[in-house]
C-alpha atoms as an extended CHARMM CRD file, in Angstrom:
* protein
*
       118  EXT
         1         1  UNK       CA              0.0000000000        0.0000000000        0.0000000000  PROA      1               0.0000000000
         2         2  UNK       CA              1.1280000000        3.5240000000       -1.1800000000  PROA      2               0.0000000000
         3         3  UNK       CA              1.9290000000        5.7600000000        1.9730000000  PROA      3               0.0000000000
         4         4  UNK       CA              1.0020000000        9.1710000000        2.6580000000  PROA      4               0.0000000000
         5         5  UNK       CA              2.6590000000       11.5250000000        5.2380000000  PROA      5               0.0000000000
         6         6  UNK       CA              0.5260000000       14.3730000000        7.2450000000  PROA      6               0.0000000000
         7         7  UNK       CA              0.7570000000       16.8830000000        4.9110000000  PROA      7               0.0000000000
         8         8  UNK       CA             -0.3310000000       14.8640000000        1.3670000000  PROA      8               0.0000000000
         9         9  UNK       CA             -3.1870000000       13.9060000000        3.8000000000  PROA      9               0.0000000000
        10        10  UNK       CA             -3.6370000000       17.7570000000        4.5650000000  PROA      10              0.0000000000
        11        11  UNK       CA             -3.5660000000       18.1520000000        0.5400000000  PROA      11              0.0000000000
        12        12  UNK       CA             -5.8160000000       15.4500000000       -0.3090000000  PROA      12              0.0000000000
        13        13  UNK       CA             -8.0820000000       16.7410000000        2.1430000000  PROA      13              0.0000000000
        14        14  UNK       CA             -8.1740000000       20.2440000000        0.0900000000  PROA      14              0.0000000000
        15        15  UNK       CA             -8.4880000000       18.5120000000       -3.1390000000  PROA      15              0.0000000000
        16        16  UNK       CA            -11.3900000000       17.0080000000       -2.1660000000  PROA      16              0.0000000000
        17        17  UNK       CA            -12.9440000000       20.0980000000       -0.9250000000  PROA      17              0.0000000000
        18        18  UNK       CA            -12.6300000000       22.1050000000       -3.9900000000  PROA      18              0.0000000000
        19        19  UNK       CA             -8.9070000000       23.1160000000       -4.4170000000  PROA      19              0.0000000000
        20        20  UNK       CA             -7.8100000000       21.3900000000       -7.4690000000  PROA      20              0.0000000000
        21        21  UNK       CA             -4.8210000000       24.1290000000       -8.8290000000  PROA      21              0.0000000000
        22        22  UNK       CA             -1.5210000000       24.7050000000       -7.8570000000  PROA      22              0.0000000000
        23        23  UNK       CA             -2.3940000000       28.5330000000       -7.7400000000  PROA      23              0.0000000000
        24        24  UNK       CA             -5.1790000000       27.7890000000       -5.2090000000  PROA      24              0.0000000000
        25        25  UNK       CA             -3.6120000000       25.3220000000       -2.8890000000  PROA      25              0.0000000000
        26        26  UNK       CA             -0.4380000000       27.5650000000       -2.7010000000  PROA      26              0.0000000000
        27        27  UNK       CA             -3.1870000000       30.1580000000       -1.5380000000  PROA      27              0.0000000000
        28        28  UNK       CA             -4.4580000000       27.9170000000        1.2380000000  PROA      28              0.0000000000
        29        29  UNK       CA             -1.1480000000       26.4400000000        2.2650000000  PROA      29              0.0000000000
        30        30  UNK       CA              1.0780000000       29.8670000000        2.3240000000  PROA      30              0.0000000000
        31        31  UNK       CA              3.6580000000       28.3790000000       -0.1800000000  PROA      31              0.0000000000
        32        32  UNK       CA              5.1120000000       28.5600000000       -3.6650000000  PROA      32              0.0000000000
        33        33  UNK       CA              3.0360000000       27.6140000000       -6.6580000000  PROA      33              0.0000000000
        34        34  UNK       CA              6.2540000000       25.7860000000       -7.7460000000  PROA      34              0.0000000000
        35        35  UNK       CA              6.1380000000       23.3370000000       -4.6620000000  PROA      35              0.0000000000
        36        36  UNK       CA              2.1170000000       23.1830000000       -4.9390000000  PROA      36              0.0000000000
        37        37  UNK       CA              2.8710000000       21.6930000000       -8.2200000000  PROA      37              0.0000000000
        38        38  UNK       CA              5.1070000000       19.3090000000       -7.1300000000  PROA      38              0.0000000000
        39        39  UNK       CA              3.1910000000       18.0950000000       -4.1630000000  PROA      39              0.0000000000
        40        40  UNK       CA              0.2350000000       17.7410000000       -6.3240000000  PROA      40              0.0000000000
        41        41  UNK       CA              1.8860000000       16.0000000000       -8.9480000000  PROA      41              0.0000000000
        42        42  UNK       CA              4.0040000000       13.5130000000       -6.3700000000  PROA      42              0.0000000000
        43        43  UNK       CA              0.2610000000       12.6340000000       -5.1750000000  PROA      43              0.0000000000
        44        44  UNK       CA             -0.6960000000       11.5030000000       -8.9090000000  PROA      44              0.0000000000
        45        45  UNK       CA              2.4580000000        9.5760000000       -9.2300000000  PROA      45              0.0000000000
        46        46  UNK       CA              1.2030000000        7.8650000000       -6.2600000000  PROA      46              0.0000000000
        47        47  UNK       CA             -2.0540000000        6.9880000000       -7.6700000000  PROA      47              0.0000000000
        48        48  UNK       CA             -3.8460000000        9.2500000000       -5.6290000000  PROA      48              0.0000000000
        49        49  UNK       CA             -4.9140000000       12.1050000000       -7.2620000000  PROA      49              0.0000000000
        50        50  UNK       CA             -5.8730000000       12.8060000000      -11.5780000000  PROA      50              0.0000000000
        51        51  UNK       CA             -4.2780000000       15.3910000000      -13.5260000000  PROA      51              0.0000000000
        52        52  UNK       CA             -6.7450000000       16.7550000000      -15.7970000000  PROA      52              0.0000000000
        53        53  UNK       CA             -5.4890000000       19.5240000000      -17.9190000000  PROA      53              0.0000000000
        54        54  UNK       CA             -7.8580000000       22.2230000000      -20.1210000000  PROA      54              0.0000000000
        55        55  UNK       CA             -5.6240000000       23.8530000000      -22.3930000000  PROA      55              0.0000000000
        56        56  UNK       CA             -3.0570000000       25.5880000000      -20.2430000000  PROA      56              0.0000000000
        57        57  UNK       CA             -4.5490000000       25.2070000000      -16.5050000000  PROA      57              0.0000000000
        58        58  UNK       CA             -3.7610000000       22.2760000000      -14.9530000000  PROA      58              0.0000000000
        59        59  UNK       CA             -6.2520000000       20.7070000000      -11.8890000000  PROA      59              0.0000000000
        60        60  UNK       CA             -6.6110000000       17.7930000000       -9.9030000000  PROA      60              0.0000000000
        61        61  UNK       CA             -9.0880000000       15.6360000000       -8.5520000000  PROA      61              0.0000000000
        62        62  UNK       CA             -8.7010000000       12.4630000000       -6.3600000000  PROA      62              0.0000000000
        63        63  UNK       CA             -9.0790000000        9.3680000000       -7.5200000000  PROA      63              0.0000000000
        64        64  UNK       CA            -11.9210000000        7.2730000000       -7.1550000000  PROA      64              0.0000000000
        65        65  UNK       CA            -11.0890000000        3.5380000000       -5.1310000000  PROA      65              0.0000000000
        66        66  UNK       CA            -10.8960000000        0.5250000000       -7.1330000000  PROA      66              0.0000000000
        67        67  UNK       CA             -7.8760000000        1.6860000000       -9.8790000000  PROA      67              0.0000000000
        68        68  UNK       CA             -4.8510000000       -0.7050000000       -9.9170000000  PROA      68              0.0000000000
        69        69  UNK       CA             -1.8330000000        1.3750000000       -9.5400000000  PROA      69              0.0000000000
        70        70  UNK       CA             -0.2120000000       -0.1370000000      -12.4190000000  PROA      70              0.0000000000
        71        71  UNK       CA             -2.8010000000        0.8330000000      -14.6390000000  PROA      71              0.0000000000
        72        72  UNK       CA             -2.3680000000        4.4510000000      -13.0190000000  PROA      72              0.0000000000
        73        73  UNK       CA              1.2800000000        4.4900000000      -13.5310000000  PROA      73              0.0000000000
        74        74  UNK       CA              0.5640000000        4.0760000000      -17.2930000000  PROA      74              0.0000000000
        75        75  UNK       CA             -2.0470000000        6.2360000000      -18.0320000000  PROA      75              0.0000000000
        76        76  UNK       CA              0.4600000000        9.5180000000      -15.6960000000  PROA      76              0.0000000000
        77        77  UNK       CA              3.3730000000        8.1710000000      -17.9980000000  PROA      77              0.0000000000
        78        78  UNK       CA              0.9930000000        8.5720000000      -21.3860000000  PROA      78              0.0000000000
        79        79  UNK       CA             -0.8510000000       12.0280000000      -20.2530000000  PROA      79              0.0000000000
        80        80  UNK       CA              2.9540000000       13.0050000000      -19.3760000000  PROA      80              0.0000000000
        81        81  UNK       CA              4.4070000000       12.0380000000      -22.8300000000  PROA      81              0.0000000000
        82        82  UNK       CA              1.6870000000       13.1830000000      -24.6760000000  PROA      82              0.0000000000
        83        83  UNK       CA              2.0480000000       16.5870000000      -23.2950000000  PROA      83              0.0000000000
        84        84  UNK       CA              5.9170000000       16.3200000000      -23.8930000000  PROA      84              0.0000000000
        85        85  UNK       CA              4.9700000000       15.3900000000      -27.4910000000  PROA      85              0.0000000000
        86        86  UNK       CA              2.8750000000       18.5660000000      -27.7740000000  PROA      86              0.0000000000
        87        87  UNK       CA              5.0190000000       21.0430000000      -26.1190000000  PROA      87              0.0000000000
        88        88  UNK       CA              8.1440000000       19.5520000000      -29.1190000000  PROA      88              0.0000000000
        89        89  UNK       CA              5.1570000000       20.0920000000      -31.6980000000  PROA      89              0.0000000000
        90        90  UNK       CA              4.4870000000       23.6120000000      -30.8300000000  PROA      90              0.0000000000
        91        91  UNK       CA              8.0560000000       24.5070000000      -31.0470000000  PROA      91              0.0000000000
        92        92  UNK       CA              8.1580000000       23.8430000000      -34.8370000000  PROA      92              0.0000000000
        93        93  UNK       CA              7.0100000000       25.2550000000      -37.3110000000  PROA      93              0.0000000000
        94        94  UNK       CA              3.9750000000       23.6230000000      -38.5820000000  PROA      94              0.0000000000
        95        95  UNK       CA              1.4390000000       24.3370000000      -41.4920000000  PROA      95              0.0000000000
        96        96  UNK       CA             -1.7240000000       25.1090000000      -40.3110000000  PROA      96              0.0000000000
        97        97  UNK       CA             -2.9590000000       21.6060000000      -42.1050000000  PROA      97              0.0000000000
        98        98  UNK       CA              0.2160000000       19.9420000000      -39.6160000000  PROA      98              0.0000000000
        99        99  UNK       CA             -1.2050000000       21.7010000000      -36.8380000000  PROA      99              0.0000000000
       100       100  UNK       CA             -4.8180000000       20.9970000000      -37.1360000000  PROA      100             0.0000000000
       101       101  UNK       CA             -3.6320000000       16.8130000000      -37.9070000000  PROA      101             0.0000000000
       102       102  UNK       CA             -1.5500000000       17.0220000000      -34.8620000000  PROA      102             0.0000000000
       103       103  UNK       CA             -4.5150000000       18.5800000000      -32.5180000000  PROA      103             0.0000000000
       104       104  UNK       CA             -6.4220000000       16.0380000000      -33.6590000000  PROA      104             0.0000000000
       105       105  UNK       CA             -4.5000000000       12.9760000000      -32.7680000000  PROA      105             0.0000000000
       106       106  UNK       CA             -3.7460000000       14.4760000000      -29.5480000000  PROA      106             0.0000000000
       107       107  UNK       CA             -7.5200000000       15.1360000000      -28.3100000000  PROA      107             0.0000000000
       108       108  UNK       CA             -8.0080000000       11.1400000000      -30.0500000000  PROA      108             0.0000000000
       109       109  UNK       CA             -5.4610000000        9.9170000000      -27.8290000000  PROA      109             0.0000000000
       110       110  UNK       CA             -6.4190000000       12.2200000000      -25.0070000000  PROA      110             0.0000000000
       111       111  UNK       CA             -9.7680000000       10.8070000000      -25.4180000000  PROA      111             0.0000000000
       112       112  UNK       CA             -8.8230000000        7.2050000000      -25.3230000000  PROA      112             0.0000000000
       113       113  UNK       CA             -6.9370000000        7.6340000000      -22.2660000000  PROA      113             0.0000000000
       114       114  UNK       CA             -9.7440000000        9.1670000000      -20.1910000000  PROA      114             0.0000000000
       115       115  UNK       CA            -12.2080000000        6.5690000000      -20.9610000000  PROA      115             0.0000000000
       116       116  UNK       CA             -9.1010000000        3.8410000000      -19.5960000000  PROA      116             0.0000000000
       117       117  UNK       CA             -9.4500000000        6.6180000000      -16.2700000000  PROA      117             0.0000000000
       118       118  UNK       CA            -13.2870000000        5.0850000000      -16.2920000000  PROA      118             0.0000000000
């Protein structure tokens, strides 16, 4: 079983009350947005919380019981290497016809991996 100290408790606690950004739980917590962001995101690693991102903002949400951790391991790895894969994209150059065939295979694969999140 995946342990938790006091203060990812405190966190997940907050997440589940509302605050699901960085910005916000740097707010309630009197700390950088930097180390908001890396609390939040150590939780997902742990299987914990989701990472759901909408264009640039970035939220969480915890995750419901009954996910097998491997399975959560994946889909973080995917959601992180598709965003990877984006960010490289967006530094080239593309056509607008490149761009538009590249936003759509991301929101397909974005798409399959939510419904493995199910």
């Amino acid at each position: 079983m995946i342990q938790v100290t006091e203060r990812e408790k405190e966190i997940l606690n907050l997440v589940r009350t509302g605050t699901s950004s960085p910005t916000e739980l740097a707010g309630k917590l009197q700390i950088s947005q930097s180390g908001a962001s890396q609390a939040l995101q150590k939780l997902a690693e742990k299987g914990k919380l989701v990472r759901k991102k909408h264009g640039r903002e970035v939220n969480y949400e915890v995750m419901a019981k009954g996910y097998d951790s491997d399975d959560l391991y994946f889909l973080f790895q995917a959601y992180n290497s598709l965003s990877q894969v984006w960010a490289y994209l967006m530094s080239k150059k593309l056509s607008r016809e490149e761009l538009d065939h590249a936003r759509q295979a991301r929101d397909t694969l974005e798409k399959i991996l939510a419904k493995k999140q199910r």
